[in-house]
C-alpha positions as CSV (number, residue, x, y, z in Angstrom):
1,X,-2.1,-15.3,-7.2
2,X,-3.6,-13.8,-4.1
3,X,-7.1,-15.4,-3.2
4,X,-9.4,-15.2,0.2
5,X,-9.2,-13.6,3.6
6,X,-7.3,-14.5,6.0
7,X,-7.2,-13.1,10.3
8,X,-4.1,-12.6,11.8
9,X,-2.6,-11.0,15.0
10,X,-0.2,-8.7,14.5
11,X,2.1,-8.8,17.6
12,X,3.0,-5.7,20.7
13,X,6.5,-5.1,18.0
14,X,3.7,-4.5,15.4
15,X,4.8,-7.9,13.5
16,X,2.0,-9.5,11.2
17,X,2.3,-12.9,10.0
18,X,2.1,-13.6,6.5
19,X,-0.6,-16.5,5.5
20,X,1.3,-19.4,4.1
21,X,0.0,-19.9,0.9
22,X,0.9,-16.3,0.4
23,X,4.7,-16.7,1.7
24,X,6.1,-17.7,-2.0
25,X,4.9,-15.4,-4.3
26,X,6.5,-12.3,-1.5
27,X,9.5,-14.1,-0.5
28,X,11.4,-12.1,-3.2
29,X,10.9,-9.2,-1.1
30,X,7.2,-6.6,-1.6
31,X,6.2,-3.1,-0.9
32,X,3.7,-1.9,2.4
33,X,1.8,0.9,1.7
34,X,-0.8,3.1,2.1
35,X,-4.1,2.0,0.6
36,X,-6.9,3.8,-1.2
37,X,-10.0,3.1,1.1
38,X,-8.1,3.3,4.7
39,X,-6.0,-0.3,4.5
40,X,-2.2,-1.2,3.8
41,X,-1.4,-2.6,0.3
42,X,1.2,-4.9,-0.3
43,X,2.9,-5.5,-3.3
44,X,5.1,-8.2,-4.4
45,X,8.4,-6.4,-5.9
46,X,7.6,-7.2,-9.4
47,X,4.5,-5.8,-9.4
48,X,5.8,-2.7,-7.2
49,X,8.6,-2.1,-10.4
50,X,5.9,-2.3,-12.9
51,X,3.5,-0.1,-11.0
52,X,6.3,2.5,-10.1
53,X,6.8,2.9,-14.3
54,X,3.5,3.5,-15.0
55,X,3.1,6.0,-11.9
56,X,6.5,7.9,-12.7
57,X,4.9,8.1,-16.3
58,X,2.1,10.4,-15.2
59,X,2.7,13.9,-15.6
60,X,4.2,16.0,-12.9
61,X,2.2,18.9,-13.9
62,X,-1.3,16.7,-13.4
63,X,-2.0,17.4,-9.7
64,X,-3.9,14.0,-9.3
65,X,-0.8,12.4,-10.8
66,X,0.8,14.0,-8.0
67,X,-1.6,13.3,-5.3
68,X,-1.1,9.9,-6.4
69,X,3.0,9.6,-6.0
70,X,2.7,11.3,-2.4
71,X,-0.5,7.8,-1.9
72,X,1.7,5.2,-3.0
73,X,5.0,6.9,-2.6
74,X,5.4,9.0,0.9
75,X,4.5,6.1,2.9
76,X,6.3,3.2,1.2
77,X,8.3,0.7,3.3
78,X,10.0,-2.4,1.7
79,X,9.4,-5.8,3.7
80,X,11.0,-8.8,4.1
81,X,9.5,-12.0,5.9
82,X,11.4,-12.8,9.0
83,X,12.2,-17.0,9.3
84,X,8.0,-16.6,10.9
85,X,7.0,-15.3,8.0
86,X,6.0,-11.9,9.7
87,X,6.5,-8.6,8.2
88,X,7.0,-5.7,10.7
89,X,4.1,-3.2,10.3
90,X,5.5,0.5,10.6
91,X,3.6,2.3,13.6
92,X,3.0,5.3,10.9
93,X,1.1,2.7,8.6
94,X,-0.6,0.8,11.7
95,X,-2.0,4.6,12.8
96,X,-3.4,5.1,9.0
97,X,-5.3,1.7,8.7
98,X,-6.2,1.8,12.3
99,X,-5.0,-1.6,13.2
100,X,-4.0,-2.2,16.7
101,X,-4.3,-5.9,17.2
102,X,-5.4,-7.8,14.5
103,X,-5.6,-7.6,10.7
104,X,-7.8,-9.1,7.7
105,X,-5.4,-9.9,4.8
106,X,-7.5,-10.2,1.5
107,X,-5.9,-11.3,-1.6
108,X,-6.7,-9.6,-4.5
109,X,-5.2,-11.3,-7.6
110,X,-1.9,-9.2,-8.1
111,X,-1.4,-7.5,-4.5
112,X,-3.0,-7.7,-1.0
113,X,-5.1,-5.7,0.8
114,X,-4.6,-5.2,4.9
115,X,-7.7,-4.3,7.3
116,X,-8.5,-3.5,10.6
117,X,-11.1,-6.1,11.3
118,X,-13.8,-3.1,12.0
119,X,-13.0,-1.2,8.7
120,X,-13.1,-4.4,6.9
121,X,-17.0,-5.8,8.1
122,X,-18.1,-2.1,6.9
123,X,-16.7,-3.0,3.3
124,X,-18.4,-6.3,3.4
125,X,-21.8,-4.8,4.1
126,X,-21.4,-2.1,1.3
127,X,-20.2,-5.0,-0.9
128,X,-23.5,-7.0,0.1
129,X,-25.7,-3.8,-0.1
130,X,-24.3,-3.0,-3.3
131,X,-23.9,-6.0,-5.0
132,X,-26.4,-5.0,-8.0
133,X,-24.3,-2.1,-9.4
134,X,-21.3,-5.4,-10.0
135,X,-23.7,-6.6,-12.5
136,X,-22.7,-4.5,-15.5
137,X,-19.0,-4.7,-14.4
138,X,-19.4,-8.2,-15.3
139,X,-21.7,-7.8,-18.2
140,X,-18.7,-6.0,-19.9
141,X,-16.5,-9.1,-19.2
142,X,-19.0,-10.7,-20.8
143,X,-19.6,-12.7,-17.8
């Protein structure tokens, strides 16, 4: 499981360290890629292969099916952790998440999200200014 936010620099090779507590559950090897709101996801391999079925299930005559491979897909590069625990961030995925010299890494359960520091306080103050509309999200948990 993948919990908190965690800053780290990412180096002038465009290395990022992975938090410790992270470092077991990807050691087996993940899956950078493009993100849905301007970050990096990473995905541990596991839940890459399972997400990878369920995407190659859609149908390839639903263009948002299709937008959706060319998201996830196009831009895909598998990682493994150096002896650091650093990944290498590729410059094409550094240019799309804007991240130049530091990154927030929050986990999120299942994967990771990766942020420019900048894109990431804007998220926090739409999270804090929107905070209300969570309510019936956790209403029907039952929460």
């Amino acid at each position: 499981m993948f919990l908190g936010t965690h800053e780290h620099a990412i180096d002038e090779k465009g290395r990022l360290a992975i938090p410790a507590r992270f470092r077991a559950d990807l050691a087996g090897g993940m899956v950078l890629t493009r993100g849905f709101d301007r970050c990096l996801l990473i995905f541990p391999l596991p839940f890459w292969s399972d997400l990878t079925r369920r995407v190659s299930s859609l149908s390839l005559v639903d263009e948002d099916a299709r937008m959706l491979r060319r998201l996830l897909f196009a831009s895909a590069s598998e990682q493994e952790m150096d002896r650091q625990g650093r990944i290498l961030l590729p410059q094409n995925l550094r240019e799309i998440g804007g991240l130049v010299d530091q990154a927030i890494l929050i986990g999120l359960d299942a994967f990771i999200e990766v942020w420019s520091p900048e894109r990431w306080r804007e998220v926090e103050e739409r999270l804090v200014s929107q905070g209300p509309r969570f309510d019936e999200q956790m209403r029907k948990l039952g929460i």
